[in-house]
N, C-alpha and C positions, 0 to 999 in steps of 0.2 A: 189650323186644319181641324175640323170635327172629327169626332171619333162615331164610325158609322156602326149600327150595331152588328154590323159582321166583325168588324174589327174588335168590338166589347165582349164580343163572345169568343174570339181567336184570345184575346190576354184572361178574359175568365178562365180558361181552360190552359193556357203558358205558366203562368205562375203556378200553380200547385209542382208541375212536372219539375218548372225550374229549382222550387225550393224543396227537391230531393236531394239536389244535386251538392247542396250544401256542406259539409262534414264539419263534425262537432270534435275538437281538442277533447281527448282524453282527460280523466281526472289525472293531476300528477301521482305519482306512483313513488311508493314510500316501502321499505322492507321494515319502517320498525309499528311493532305493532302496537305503540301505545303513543302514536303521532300526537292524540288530539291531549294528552295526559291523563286519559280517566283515571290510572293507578295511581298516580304522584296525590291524586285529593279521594281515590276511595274510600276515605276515611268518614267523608258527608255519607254515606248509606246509612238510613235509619235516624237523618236530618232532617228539619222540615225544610223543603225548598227555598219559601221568605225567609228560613233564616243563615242559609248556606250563601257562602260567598262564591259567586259565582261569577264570572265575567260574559254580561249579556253581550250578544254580538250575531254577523248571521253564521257563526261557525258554530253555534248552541243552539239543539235543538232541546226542549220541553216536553216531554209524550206523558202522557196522561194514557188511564184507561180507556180503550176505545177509540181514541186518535188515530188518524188517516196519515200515514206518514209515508213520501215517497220511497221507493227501494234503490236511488243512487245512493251509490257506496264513496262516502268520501273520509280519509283515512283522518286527516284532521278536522272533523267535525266531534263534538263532542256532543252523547245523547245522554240523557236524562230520563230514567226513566220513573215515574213517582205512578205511586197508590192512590187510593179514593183519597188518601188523608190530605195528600201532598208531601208525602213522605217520601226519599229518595230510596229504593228502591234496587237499584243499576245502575252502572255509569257503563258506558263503552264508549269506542270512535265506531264511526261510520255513517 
């Protein structure tokens, strides 16, 4: 069956509306506030990055100065935050 361009224009214009209708799971929700461990290793502050042990993964983020970093909030991610140097700087979750 062709798709006539009324009908291409009728589904151009359905999907947007449908994929409102979608809901997104919440992040899981944690009361402890050091989920992702940044305290148990604060110790790496004032460490260079390359030489901190650190467990790459997509729960680790890397922010540098001037990085674009989204604002979800998620309790076990673990951030990094380093200097021009690449100096460690901050740990936190989120």
């Amino acid at each position: 069956m062709p798709v006539t361009p009324r009908k291409a224009v009728m589904l151009t214009l359905l999907v947007p509306v449908l994929a409102q209708c979608v809901t997104v799971a919440p992040p899981p929700q944690t009361n402890d506030p050091d989920a992702c461990g940044a305290e148990t290793i604060s110790y790496l502050v004032g460490t260079q990055v390359g030489a901190a042990d650190l467990t790459e993964g997509p729960l680790l983020r890397i922010i540098a100065p001037g990085d674009f970093v989204t604002e979800d909030y998620r309790p076990e991610r673990l951030n990094v935050f380093i200097d021009e140097n690449a100096t460690i700087s901050r740990l936190d979750c989120g």
